[in-house]
N, C-alpha and C positions, 0 to 999 in steps of 0.2 A: 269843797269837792274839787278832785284834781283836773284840769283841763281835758287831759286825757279820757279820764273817765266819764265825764262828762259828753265829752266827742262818742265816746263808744255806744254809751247809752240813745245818745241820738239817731247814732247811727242802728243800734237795735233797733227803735221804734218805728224808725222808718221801714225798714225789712218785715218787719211785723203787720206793718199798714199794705207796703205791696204784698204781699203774698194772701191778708185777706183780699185788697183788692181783685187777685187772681182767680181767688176761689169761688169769689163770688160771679167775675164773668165767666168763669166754666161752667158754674154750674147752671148759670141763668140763659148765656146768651152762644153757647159753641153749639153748633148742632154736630150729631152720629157720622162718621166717612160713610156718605151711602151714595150713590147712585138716587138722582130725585126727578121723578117720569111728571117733567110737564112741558108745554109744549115753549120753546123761549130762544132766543134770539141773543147774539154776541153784545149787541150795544144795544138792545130793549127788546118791548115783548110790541109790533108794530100789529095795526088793526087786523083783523081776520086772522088772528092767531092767539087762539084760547090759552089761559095762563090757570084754568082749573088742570087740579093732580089726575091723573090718570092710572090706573093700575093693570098694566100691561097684563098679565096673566088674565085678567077677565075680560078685557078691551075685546078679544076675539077679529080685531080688523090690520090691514097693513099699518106698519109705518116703518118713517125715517129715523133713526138714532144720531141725535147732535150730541156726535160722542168729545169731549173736551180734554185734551192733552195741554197743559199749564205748567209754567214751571221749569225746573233744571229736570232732565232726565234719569234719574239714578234708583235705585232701590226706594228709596223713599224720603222726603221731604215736607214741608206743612201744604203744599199744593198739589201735589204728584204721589203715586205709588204706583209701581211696578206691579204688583201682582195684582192690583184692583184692576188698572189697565190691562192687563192680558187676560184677566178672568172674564171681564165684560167683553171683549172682543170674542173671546170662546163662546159666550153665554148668546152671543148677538148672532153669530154662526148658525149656531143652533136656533137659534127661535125664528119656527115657518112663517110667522107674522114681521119678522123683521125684511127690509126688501133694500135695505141700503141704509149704508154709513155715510153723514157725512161731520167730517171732523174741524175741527177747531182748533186749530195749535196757535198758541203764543208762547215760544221758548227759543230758550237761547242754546238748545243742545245740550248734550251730558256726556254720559258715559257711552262707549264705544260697544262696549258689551250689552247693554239697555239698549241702547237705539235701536240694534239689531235684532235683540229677539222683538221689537214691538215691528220694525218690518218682516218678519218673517210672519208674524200672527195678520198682521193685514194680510200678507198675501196667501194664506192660508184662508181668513176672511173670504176672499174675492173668488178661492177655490169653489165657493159653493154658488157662482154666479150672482153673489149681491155683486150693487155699487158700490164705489167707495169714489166719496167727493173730500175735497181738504179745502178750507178758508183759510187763509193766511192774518195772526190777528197782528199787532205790532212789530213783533220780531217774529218769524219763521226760520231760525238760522242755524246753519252746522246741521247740528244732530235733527235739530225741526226741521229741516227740510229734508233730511234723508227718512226721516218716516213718512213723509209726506211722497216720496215719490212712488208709490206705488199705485197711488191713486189714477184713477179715470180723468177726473180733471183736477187741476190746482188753481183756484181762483185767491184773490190778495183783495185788501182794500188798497187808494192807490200811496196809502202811508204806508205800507208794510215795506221794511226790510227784511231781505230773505239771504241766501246762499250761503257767503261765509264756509265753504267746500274745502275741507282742511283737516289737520288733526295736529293735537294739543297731546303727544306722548305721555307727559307727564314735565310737572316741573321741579329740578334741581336746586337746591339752594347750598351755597359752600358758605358757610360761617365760620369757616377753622380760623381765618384772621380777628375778627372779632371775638371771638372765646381768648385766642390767646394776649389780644388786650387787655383783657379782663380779667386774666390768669385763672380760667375757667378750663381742666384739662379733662376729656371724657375717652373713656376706655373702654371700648367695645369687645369682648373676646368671641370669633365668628373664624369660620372656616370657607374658604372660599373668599376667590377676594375682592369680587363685585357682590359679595352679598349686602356690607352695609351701603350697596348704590343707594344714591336718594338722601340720605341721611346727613343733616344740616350741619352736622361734624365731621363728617370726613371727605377730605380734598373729593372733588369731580376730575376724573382723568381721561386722558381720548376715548380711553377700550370705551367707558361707559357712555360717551356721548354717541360713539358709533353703535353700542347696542342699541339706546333708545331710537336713535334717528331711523334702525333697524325696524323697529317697532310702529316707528311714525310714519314709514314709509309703505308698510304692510298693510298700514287700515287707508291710509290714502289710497291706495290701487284700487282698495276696497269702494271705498265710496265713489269713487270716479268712475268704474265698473258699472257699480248699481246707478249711477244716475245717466249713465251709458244707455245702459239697458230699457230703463222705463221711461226715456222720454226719448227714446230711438233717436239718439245722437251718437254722432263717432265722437268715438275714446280721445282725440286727439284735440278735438272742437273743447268737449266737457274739462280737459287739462286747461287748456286756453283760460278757461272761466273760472276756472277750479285753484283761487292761489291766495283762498283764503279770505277776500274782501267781501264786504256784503255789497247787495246790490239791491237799488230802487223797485217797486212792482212793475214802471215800467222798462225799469235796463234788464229786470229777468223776465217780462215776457215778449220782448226783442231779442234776449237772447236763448228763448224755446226754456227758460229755467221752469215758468209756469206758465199757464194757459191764458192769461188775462187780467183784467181788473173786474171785477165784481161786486155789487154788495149781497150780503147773506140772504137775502129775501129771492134776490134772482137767483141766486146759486140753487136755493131750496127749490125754486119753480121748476127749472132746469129739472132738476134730481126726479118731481115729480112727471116730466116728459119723457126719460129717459125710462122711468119704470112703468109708463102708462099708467098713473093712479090720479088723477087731479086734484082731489080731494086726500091724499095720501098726508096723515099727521107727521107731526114732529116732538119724539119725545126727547127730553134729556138725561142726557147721562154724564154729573161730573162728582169726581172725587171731593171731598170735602172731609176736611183732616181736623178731628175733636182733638184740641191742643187737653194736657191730662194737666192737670194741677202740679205736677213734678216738670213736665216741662216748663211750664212760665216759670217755676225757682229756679231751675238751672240757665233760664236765660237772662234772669235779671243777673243771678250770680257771675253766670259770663258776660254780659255787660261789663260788671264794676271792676273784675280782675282786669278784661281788655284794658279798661279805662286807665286802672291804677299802674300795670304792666308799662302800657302805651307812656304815660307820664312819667315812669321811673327811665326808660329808655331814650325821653325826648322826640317821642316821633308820633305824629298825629293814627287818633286811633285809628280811623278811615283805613291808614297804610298797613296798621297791624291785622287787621279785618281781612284784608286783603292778603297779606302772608298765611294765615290762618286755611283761607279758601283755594290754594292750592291745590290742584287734584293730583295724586298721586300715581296715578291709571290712565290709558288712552283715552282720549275724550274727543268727539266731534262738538265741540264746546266754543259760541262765540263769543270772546272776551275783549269789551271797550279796554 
């Protein structure tokens, strides 16, 4: 048998083997995207807080919703959904037993356009005289802190990095030198003559830098604005702070970014003072994303091309991973 063939064959078997292995943790061990109503805690479930399921619709008493935002911000990812996160917000609005939010973010930001409708739905939320309390979990940054500022208070643990107050237009990459080492020629026929901006083949030229910067500048106003506004600082203070770095739970609540250092058990106390319920539960509410048996193929499958791509080009895949991740859209998005 020929080497080759030999290689192929193994290389089937292998593919064979992961994809039952896939199917069989889908099918046994992924649980439904639901919303799961029990009472529970960022870093455990701590004494006098029940960890039996609850079902809100018959419960007929107050509570708190530890509503949980995880994740990159954007349409949807294996931690995060947009429209699950603003239906639950809508749903929480509405329900007379509900008496306050208080939220959970660990996120490094997203998308410019996401962040905003999910601050517009809190503050739509807080229209109807609920609270709205924010924990800050590891990262709180860019985009997590701008949905975060609507809130009543913003409490951190004292590891949390937060701010990161900036904006990520989008990024550019010019490969027309490298194609043409490679005698790689690509011909675009388009009308207009920043329409192919962006496009990893054709030159970047001032006009187009000065558009995006246009762009980058516009959601910057924006966010400096809104963080203006809800933690009643001047515009000119918030610019100060506003240049992108993140900052410690204590450098941002010296610099009025958040309320304090806290842990989640106080913050919940707090929340039950503030709405007069002592005894006032805490249900949860987090996204959780059933990976489909077609996803794990295509992720093993993008794995191997990465790998094999990465290897023909000589450059660790880590780096191609990261070219790949690029976001193409305005992002309030903090990037190590």
């Amino acid at each position: 048998m020929k080497k080759e063939t030999k290689s192929g064959i193994i290389v089937f078997i292998i593919i064979l083997l992961c994809a039952g292995a896939c199917l069989w943790y889908t099918k046994f061990h992924q649980k439904e995207s639901s919303a799961k109503y029990s009472a529970a805690n960022p870093t455990g479930n701590p004494s006098g807080f029940s960890t039996d399921t609850i079902d809100v619709k018959k419960s007929g008493s107050e509570y708190i919703a530890a509503l949980y935002v995880e994740g990159t911000i954007e349409n949807a990812n294996s931690t995060y959904n947009q429209a699950w996160l603003l239906s639950t917000i809508s749903r929480l609005k509405k329900d007379s037993n509900n008496v306050a939010i208080a939220m959970y973010v660990n996120s490094p930001g997203g998308g410019v356009y996401q962040a905003d409708e999910v601050y517009f739905a809190l503050k739509d939320y807080k229209s109807a005289g609920k609270k709205l309390y924010v924990y800050m979990g590891p990262l709180a940054a860019s985009g997590g802190y701008y949905i975060s500022c609507p809130a009543d208070k913003i409490y951190a643990n004292r590891n949390t990095l937060t701010g990161s107050i900036g904006v990520i237009a989008g990024q550019l990459i010019d490969a027309t030198e490298l194609l043409d080492n490679i005698g790689i020629t690509i011909e675009a026929i388009h009308s207009g003559r920043n329409k192919l901006m962006g496009n990893f083949y054709s030159e970047i030229t001032s006009e187009q830098k000065d558009i995006m910067q246009s762009i980058s500048d516009e959601c910057y106003e924006q966010f400096v604005s809104i963080v203006a506004n809800e933690r009643n600082m001047k515009l000119e203070d918030v610019k100060k702070l506003a240049d992108g770095r993140v900052y410690t739970a204590t450098q941002a609540t010296r610099n009025h970014l958040i309320d304090g250092i806290r842990d989640w058990n106080t913050m919940i106390g707090e929340i039950r003072a503030d709405v007069n319920i002592s005894d006032c539960k805490v249900i949860t509410y987090k996204y959780e994303h059933k990976q489909t048996f077609r996803e794990s193929m295509f992720g093993i499958f993008t794995d191997l091309q990465n790998k094999s791509l990465a290897s023909k080009l000589g450059i660790p895949v880590s780096v191609l991973n990261d070219l790949e991740g690029f976001n193409s859209y305005p992002a309030y998005l903090y990037r190590q």
